[in-house]
N, CA, C and O atoms as a GROMACS GRO file, in nm:
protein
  264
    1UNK      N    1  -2.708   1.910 -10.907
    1UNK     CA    2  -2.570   1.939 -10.877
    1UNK      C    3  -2.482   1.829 -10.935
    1UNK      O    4  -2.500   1.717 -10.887
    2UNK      N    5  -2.412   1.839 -11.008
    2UNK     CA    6  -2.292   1.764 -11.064
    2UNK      C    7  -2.196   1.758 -10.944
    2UNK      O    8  -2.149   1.848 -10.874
    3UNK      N    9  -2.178   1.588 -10.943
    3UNK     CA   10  -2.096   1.560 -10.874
    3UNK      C   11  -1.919   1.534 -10.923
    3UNK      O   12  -1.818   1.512 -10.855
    4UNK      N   13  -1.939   1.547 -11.068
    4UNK     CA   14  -1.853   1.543 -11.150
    4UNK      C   15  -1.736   1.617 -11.121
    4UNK      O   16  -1.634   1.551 -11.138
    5UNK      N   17  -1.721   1.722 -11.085
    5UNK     CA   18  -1.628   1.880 -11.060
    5UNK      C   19  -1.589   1.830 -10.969
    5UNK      O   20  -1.638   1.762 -10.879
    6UNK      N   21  -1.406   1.899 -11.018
    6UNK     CA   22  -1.286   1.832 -10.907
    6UNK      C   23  -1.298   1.901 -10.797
    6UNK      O   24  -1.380   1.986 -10.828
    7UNK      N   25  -1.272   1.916 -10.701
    7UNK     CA   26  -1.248   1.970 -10.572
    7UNK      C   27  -1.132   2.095 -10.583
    7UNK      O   28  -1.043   2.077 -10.667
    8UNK      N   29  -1.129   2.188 -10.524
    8UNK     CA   30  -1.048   2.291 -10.514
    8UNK      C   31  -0.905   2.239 -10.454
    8UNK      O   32  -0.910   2.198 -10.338
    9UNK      N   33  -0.813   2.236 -10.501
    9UNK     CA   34  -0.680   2.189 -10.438
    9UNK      C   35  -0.660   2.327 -10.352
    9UNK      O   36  -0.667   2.439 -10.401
   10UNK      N   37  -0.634   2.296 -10.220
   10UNK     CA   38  -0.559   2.432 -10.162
   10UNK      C   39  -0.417   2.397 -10.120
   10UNK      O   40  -0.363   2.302 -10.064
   11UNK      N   41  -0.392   2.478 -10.157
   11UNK     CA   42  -0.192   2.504 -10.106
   11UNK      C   43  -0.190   2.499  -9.974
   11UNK      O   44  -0.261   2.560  -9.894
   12UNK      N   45  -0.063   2.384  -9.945
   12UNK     CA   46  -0.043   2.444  -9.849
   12UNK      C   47   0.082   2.470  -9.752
   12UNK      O   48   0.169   2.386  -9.729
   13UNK      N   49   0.080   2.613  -9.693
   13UNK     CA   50   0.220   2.698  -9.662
   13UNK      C   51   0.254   2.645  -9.529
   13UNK      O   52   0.184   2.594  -9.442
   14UNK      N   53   0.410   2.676  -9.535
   14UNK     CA   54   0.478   2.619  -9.430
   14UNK      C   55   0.462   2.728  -9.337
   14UNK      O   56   0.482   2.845  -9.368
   15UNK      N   57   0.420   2.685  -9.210
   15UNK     CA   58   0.349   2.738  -9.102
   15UNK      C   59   0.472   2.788  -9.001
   15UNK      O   60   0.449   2.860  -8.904
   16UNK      N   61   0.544   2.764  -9.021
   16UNK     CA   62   0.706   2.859  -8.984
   16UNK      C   63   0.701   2.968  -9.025
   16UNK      O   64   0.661   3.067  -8.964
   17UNK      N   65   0.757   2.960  -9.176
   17UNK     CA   66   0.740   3.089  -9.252
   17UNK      C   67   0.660   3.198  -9.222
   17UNK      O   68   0.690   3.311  -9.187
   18UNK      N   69   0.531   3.135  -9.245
   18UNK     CA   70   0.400   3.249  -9.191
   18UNK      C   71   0.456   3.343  -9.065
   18UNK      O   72   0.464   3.466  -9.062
   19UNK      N   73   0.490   3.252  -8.967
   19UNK     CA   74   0.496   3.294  -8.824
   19UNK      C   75   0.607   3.381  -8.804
   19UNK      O   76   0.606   3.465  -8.713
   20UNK      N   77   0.698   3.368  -8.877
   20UNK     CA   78   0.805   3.430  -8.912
   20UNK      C   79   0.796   3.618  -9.004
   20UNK      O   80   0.839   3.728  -8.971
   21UNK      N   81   0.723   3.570  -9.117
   21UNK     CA   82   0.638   3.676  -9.160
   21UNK      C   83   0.558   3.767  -9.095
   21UNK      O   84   0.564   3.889  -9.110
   22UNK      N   85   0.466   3.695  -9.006
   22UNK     CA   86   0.366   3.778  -8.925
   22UNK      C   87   0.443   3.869  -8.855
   22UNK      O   88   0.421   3.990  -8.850
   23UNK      N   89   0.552   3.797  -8.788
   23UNK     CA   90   0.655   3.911  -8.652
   23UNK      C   91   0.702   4.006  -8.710
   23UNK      O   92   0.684   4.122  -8.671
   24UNK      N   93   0.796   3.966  -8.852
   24UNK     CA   94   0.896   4.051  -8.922
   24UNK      C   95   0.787   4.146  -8.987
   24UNK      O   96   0.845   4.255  -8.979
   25UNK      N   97   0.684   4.168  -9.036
   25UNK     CA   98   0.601   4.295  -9.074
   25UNK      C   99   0.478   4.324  -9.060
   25UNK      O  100   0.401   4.398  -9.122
   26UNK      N  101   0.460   4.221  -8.917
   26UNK     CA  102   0.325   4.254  -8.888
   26UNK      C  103   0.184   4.245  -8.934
   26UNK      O  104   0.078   4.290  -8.891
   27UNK      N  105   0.200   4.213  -8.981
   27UNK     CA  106   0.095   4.120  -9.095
   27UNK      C  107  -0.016   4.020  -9.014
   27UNK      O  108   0.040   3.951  -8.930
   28UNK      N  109  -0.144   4.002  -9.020
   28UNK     CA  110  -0.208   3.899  -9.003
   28UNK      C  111  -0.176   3.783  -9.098
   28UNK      O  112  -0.117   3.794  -9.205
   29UNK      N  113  -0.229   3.660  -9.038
   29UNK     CA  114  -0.192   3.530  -9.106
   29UNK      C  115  -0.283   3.541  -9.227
   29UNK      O  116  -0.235   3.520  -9.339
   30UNK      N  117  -0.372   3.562  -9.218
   30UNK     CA  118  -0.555   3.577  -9.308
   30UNK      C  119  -0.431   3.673  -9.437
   30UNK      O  120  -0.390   3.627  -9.543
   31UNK      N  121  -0.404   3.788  -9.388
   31UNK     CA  122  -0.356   3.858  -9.510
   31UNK      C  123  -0.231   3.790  -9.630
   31UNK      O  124  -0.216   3.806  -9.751
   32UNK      N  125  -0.149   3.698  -9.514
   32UNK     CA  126  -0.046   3.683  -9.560
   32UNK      C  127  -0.104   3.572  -9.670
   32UNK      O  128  -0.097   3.575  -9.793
   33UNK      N  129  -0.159   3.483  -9.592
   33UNK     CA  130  -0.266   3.341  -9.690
   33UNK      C  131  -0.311   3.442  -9.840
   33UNK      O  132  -0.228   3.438  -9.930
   34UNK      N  133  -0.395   3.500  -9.855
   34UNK     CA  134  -0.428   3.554  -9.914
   34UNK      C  135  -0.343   3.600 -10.018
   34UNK      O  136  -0.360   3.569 -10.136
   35UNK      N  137  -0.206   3.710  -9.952
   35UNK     CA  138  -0.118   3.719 -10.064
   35UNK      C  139  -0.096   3.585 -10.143
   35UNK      O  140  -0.113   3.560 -10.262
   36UNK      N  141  -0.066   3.531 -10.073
   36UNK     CA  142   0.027   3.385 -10.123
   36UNK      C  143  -0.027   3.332 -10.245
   36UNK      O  144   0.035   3.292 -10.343
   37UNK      N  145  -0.194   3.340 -10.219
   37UNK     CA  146  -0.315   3.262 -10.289
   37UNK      C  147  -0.367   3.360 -10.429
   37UNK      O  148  -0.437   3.325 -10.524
   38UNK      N  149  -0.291   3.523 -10.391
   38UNK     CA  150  -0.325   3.591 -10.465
   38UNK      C  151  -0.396   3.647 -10.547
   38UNK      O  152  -0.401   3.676 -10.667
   39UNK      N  153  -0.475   3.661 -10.409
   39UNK     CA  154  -0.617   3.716 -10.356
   39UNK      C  155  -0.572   3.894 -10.376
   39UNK      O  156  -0.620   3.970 -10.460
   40UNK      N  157  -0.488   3.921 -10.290
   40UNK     CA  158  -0.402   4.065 -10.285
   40UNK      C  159  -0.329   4.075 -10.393
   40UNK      O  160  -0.284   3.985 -10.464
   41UNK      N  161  -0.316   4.242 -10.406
   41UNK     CA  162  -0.219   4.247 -10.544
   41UNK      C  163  -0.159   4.360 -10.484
   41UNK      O  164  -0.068   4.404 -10.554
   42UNK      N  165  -0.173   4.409 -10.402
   42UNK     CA  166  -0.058   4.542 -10.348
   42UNK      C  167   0.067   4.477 -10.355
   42UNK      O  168   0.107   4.368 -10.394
   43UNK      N  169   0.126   4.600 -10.296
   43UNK     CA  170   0.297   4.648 -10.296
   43UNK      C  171   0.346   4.534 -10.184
   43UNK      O  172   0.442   4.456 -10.187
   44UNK      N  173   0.228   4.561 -10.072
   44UNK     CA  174   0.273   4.478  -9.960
   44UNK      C  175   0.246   4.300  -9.961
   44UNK      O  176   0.306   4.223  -9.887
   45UNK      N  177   0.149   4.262 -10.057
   45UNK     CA  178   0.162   4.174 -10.125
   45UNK      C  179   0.258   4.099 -10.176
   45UNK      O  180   0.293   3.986 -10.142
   46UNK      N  181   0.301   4.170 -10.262
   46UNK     CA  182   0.447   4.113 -10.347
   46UNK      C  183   0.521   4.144 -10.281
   46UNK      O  184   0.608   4.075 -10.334
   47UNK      N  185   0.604   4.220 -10.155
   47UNK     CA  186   0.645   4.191 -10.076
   47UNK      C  187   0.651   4.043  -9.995
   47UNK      O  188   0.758   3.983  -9.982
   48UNK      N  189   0.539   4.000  -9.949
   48UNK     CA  190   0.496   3.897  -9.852
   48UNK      C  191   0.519   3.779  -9.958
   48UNK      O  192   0.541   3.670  -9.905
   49UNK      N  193   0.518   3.781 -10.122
   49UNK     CA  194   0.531   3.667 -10.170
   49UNK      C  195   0.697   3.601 -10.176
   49UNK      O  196   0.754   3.492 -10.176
   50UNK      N  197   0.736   3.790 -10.181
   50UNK     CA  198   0.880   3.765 -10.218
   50UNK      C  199   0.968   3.739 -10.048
   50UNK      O  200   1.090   3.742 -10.036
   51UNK      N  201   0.918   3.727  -9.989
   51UNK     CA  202   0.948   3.698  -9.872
   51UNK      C  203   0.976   3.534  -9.790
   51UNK      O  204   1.051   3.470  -9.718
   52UNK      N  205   0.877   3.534  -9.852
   52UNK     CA  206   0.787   3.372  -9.837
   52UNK      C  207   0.875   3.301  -9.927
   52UNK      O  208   0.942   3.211  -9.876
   53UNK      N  209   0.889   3.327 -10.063
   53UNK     CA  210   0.982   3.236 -10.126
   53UNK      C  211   1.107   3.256 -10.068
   53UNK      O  212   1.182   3.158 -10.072
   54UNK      N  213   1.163   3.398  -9.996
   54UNK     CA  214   1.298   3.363  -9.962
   54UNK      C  215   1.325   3.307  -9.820
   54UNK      O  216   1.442   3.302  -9.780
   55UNK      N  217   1.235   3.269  -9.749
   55UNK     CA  218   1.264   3.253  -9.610
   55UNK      C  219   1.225   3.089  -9.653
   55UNK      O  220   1.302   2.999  -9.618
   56UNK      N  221   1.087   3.054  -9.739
   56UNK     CA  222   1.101   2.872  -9.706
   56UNK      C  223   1.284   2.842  -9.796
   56UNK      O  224   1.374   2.771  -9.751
   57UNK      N  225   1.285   2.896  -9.886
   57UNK     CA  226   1.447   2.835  -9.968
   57UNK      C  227   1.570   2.820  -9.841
   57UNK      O  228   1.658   2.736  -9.823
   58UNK      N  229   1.527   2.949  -9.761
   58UNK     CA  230   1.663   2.935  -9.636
   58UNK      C  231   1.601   2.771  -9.561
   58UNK      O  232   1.676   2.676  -9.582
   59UNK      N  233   1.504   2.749  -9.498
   59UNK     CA  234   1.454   2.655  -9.461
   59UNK      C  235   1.517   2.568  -9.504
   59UNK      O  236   1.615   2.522  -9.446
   60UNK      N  237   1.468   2.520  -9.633
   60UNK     CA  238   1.464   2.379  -9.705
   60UNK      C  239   1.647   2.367  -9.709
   60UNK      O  240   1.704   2.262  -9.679
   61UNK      N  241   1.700   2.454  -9.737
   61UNK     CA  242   1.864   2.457  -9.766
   61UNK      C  243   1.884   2.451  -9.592
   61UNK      O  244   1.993   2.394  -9.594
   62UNK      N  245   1.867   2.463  -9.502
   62UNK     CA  246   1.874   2.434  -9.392
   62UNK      C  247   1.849   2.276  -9.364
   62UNK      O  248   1.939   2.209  -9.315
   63UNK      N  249   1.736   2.224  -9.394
   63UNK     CA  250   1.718   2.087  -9.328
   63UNK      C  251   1.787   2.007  -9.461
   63UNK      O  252   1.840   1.899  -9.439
   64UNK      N  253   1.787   2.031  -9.522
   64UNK     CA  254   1.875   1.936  -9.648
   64UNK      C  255   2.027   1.889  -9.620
   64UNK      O  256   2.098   1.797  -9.663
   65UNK      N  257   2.045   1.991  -9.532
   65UNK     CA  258   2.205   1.992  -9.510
   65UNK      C  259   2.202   1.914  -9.397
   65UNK      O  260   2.308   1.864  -9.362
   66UNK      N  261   2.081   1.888  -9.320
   66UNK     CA  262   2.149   1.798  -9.230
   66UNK      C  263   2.137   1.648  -9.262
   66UNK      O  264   2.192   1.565  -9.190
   0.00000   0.00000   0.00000
């Protein structure tokens, strides 16, 4: 076994968002991870990505301002 090989970087999502996601369409967390990681390629997928980018931007433009 080569010890050489980098390690898998995993992402990682703001745990608001998710929780936020999960309520607004019901979604498991496992699925939503997955979209994100893009694992999933459905409709409801790209939904959940395009979601995710617009709810952390409200976030971040939220705590920036204070």
């Amino acid at each position: 076994m080569d010890k050489s090989k980098e390690k898998k970087k995993y992402n990682s999502y703001n745990s608001i968002v998710i929780k936020r996601i999960k309520e607004k369409m019901g979604l498991s967390t496992q699925f939503i991870h997955q979209s994100l990681r893009g694992d999933r390629t459905s409709e409801t997928s790209e939904t959940v990505k395009l979601e995710y980018a617009r709810i952390l931007a409200e976030v971040e433009k939220t705590l920036s301002n204070n």
